[in-house]
C-alpha positions as CSV (number, residue, x, y, z in Angstrom):
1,X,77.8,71.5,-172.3
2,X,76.9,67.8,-172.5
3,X,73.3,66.3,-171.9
4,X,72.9,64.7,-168.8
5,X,70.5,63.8,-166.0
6,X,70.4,64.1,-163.0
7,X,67.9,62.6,-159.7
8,X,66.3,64.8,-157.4
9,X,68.7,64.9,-155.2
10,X,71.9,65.7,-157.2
11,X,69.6,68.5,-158.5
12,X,69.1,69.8,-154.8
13,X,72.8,69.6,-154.1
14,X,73.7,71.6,-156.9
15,X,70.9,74.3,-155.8
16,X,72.8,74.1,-152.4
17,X,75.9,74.7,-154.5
18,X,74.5,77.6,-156.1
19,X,73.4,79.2,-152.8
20,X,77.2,79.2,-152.0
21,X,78.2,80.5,-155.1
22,X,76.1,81.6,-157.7
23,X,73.5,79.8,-159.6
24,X,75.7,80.5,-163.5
25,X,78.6,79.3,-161.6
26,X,76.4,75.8,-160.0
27,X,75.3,75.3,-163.5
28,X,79.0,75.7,-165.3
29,X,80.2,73.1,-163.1
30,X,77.2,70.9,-163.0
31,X,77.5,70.8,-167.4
32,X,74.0,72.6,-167.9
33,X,73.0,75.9,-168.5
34,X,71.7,78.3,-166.0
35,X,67.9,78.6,-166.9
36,X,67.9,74.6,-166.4
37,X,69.3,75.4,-162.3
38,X,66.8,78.2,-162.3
39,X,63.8,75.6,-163.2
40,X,64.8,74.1,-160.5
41,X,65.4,76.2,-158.0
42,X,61.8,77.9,-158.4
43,X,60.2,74.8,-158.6
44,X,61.9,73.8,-155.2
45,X,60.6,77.4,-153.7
46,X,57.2,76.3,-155.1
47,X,56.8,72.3,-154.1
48,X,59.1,72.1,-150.9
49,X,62.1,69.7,-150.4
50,X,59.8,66.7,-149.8
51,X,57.6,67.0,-152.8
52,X,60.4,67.8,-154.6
53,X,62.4,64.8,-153.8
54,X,59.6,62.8,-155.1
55,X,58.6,64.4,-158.3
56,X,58.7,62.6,-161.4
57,X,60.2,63.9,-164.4
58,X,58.4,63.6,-167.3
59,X,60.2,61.9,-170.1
60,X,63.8,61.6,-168.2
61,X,65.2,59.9,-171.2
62,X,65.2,63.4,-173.2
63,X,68.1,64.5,-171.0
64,X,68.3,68.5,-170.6
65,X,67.8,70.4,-173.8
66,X,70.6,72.7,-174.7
67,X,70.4,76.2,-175.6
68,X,73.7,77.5,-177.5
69,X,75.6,80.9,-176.6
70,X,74.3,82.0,-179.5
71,X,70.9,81.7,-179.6
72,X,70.6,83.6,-175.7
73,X,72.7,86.1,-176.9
74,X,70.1,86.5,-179.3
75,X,67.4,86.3,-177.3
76,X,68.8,88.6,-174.8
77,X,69.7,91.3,-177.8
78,X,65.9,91.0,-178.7
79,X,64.7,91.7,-175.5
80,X,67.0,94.6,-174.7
81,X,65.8,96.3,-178.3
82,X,62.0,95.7,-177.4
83,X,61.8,95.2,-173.1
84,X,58.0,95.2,-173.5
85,X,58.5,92.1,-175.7
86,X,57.2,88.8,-174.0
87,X,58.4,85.7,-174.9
88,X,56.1,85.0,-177.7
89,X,56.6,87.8,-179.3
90,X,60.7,87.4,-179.2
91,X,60.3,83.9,-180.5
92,X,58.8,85.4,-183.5
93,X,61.0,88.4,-183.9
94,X,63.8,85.6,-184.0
95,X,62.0,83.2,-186.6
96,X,62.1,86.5,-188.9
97,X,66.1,86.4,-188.6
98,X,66.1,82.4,-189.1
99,X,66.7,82.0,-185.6
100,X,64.8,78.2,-184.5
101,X,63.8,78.6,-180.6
102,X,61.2,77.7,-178.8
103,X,59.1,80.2,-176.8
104,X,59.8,77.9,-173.6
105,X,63.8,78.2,-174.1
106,X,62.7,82.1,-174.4
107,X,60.7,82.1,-171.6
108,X,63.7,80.4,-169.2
109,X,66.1,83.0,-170.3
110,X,64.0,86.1,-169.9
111,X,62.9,84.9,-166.1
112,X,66.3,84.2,-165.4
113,X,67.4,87.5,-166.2
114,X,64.8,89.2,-164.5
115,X,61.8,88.3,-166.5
116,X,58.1,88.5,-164.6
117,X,55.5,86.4,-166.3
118,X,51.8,88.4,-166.4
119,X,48.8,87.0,-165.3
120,X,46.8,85.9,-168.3
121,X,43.4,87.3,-167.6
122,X,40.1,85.2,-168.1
123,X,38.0,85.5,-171.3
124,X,34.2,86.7,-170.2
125,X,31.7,85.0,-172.6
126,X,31.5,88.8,-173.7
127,X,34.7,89.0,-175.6
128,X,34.0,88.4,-179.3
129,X,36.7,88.6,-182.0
130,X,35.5,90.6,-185.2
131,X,37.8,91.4,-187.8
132,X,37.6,93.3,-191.1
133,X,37.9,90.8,-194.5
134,X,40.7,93.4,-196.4
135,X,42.4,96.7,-195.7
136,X,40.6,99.6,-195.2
137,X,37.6,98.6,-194.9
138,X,37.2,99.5,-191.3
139,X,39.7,101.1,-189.2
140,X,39.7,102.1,-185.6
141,X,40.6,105.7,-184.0
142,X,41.6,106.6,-180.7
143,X,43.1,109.2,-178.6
144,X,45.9,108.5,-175.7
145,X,46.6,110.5,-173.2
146,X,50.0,110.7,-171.2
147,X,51.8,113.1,-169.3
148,X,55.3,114.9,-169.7
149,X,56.3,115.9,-166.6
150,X,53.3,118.3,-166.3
151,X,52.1,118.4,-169.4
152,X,49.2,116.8,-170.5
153,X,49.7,115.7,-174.0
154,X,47.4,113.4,-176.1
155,X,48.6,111.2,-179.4
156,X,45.5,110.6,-182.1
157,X,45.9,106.9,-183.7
158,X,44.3,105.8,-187.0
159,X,45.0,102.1,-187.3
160,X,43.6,99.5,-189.8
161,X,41.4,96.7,-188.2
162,X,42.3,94.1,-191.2
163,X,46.0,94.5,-190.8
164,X,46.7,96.3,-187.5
165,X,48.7,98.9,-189.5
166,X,48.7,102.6,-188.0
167,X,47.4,104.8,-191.0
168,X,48.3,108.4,-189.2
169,X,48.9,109.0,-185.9
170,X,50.2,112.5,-184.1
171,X,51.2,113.9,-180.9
172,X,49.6,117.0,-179.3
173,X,49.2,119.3,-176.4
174,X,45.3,119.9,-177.4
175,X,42.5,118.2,-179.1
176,X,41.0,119.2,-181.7
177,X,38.2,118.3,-184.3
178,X,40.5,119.9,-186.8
179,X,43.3,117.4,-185.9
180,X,41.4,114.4,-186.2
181,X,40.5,115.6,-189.6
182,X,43.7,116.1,-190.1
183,X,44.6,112.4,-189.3
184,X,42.2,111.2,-191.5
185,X,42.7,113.6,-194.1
186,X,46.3,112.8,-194.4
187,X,45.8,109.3,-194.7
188,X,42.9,109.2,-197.1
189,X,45.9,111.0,-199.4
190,X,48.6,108.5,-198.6
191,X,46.8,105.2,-198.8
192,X,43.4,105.2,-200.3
193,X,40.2,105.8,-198.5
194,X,38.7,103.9,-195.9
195,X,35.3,102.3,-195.7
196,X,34.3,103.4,-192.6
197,X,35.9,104.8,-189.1
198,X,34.9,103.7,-186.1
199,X,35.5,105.7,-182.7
200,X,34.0,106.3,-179.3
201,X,32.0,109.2,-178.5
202,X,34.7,111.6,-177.4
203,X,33.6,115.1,-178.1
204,X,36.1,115.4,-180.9
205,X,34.4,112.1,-182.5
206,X,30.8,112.4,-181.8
207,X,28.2,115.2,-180.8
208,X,25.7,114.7,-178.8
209,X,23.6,117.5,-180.3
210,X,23.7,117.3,-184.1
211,X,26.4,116.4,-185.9
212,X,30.1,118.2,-185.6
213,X,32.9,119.0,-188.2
214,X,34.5,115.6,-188.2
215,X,31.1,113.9,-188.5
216,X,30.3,116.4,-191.5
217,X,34.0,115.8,-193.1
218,X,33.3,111.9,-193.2
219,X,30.2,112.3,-194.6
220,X,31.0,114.4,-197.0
221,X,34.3,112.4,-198.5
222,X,31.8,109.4,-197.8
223,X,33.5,107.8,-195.3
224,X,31.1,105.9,-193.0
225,X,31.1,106.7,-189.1
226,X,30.3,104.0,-186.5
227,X,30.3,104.7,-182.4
228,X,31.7,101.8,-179.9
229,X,29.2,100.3,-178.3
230,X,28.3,102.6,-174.9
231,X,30.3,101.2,-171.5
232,X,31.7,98.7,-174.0
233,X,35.3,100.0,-174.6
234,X,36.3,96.0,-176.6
235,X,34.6,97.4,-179.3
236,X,37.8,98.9,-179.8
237,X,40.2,96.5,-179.3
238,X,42.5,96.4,-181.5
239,X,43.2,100.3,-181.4
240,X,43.2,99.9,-177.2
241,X,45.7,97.1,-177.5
242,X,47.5,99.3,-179.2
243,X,47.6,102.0,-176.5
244,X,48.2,99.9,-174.4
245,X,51.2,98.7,-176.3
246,X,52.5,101.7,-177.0
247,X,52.8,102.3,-173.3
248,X,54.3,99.5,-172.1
249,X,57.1,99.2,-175.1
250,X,57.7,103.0,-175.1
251,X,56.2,105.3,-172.9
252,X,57.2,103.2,-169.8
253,X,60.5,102.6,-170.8
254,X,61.4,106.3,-171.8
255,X,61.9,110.2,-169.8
256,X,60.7,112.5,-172.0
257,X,61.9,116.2,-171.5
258,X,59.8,117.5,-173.8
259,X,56.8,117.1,-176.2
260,X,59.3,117.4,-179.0
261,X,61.1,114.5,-177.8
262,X,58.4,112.2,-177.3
263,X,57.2,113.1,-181.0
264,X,60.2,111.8,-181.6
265,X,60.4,108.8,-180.3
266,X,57.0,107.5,-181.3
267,X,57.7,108.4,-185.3
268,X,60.5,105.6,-184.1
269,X,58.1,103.2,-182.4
270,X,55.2,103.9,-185.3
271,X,58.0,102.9,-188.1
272,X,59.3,100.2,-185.8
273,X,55.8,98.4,-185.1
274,X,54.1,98.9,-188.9
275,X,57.6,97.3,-190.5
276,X,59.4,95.5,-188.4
277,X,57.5,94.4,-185.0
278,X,55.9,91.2,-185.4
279,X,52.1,91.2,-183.9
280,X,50.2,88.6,-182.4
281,X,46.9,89.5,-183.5
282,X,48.3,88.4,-187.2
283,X,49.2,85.0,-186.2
284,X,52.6,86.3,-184.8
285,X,55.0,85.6,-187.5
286,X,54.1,89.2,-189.7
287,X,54.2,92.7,-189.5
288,X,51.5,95.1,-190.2
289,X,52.5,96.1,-193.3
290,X,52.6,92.9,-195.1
291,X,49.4,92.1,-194.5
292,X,48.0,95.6,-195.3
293,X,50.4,95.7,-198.5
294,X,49.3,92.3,-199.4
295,X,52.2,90.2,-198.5
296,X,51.7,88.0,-195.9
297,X,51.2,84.8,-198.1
298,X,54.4,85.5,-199.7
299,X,56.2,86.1,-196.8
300,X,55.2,83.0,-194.8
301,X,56.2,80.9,-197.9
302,X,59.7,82.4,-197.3
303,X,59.6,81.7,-194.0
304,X,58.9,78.1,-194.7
305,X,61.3,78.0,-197.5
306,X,64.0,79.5,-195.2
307,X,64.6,83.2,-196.8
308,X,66.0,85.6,-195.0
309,X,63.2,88.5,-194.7
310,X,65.3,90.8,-192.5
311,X,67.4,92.3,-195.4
312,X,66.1,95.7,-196.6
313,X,63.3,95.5,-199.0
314,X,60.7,97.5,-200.1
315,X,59.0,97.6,-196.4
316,X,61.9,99.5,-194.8
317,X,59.4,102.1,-194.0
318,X,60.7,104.9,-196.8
319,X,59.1,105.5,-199.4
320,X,55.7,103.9,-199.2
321,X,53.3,106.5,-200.1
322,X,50.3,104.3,-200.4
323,X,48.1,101.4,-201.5
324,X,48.5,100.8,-204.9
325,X,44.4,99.6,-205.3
326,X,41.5,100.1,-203.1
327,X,37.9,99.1,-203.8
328,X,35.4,101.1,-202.2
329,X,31.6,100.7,-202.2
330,X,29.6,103.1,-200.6
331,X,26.3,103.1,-198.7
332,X,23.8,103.3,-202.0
333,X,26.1,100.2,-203.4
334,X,28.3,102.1,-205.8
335,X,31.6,101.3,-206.2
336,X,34.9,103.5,-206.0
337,X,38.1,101.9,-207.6
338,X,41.1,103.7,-206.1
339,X,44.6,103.9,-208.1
340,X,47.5,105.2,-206.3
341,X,44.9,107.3,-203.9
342,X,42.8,108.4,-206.7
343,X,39.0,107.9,-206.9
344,X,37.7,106.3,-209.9
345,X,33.6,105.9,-209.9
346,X,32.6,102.6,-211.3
347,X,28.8,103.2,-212.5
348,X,27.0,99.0,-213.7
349,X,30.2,97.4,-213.1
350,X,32.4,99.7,-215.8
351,X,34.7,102.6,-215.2
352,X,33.4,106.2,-216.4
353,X,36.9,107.0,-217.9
354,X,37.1,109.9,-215.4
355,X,39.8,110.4,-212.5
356,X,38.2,112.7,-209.7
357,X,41.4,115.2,-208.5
């Protein structure tokens, strides 16, 4: 397709044209591709034919910007493997895979093919952004609840607040205090210990009077335990956005039959979004793990630098037990050097020689 440009009028007459036929078929003979006759046709429904007609188009001279075969076939492919995906978050998926395209170009083929923009809500004067300075130093747990057919099932997350990285997740038909332990448990042993955990004041989190088994677990492992503020649920935000996200890319998309199939199917979307899911609250271009891991510098320079990240490396997913180091200090300002999981006290600045098993 060649550049061209047309007036306002040769634009309505090829909309007329496409009203005949179709709107592909309008824009194969018109030269341009069909998002460009979709602009225009849904900013005819929106102005009117008069208003139209006189519209000015900024910087005519550019002629129509092109999008290759290629490059929507990619986008479409992206869109199809993750259809909660907006078009942000396919632009970056893409830039992964060296593949240059601007989010608007996204955005035209996604509405064309059936793509509703959201309504972006207003920020209150209440909405503060905190994050953690390195990993594990805070993370955020949550429960979810969703229905199989009937049955009432609930999936625990443990996420990282530094890196956005699910630590331990699972999938049940009950709560439990004992499961949440569990969680935690399990990912104290595969990537270090956390600083502190921070929940709401669910009954399997918090006790109203005295303190309960998880409470008594964190304390005892020296893990410190902080409440979300009361009727203030954007204290965790970063875990809710990931509900919320695990909902709209999976749960919404999928039948389950069974509780075993939905298990399933989030292992899938867990691997998928720590390794290979680009996230927005990262700055869009990384994955969880290579900021949790440490790799996010590197992997922007390659980015820059034009190196193909996609290729299997050592963040496929397998085989990543845990953090190498971790550097814990607890609440009477002693410090905890962790190796491979293992806690090594560091008493005046020097390490007491000793591995605690």
């Amino acid at each position: 397709m060649s550049k061209a440009n047309f007036t306002q009028k040769q634009k309505i007459a090829i909309l007329k044209g496409a009203k005949k036929t179709t709107i592909r078929y309008a824009a194969k003979v018109a030269g341009v591709h069909y998002t460009t006759v979709y602009d225009w046709r849904r900013q005819f429904a929106a102005m009117g034919e008069e208003a139209f007609l006189v519209y000015q188009v900024s910087k005519p001279g550019r002629g129509i910007k092109q999008i290759s075969p290629e490059k929507e076939q990619a986008v479409l492919k992206e869109w199809k493997n993750n259809p909660g995906f907006g078009p942000g978050q396919i632009r970056n998926q893409l830039r992964r895979q060296r593949v240059t395209i601007s989010t608007t170009s996204v955005r035209k083929i996604l509405q064309a093919n059936g793509y509703k923009v959201k309504k972006k809500k207003s920020k209150s004067e209440d909405d503060h952004r905190f994050e953690a300075s390195r990993p594990l130093e805070l993370t955020q747990m949550d429960i979810l609840e969703f229905y199989i057919n009937k049955l009432k099932v609930y999936i625990i997350l443990l996420l990282d607040d530094y890196s956005r990285f699910i630590l331990g997740w699972n999938l049940l038909e009950k709560t439990s205090m004992e499961e949440v332990i569990k969680v935690v448990h399990d990912a104290v042993n595969r990537y270090g210990k956390m600083e502190e955990v921070l929940t709401d004041r669910g009954f399997v989190f918090y006790s109203w009077h005295g303190i309960n088994r998880f409470e008594k677990y964190l304390e005892m492992i020296g893990i410190d335990h902080t409440h979300a503020s009361a009727h203030h649920p954007k204290t965790l935000g970063k875990v809710e956005a990931c509900n919320k996200s695990i909902k709209h890319e999976l749960l919404r998309q999928h039948y389950f039959l069974t509780a075993q199939e939905a298990r399933s199917a989030v292992e899938q979307w867990v691997n998928n979004y720590n390794y290979h899911r680009t996230h927005q609250g990262i700055g869009g271009l990384l994955v969880p793990a290579e900021r949790f891991h440490g790799q996010a510098d590197q992997v922007l320079l390659n980015l820059n630098q034009g190196v193909d990240i996609t290729k299997k490396n050592q963040y496929s997913g397998v085989g990543i037990e845990r953090s190498v180091l971790n550097l814990v200090i607890d609440s009477y300002g002693d410090l905890t050097f962790y190796l491979m999981g293992k806690p090594i006290k560091l008493t005046g600045g020097y390490l007491d020689g000793k591995i605690n098993t």
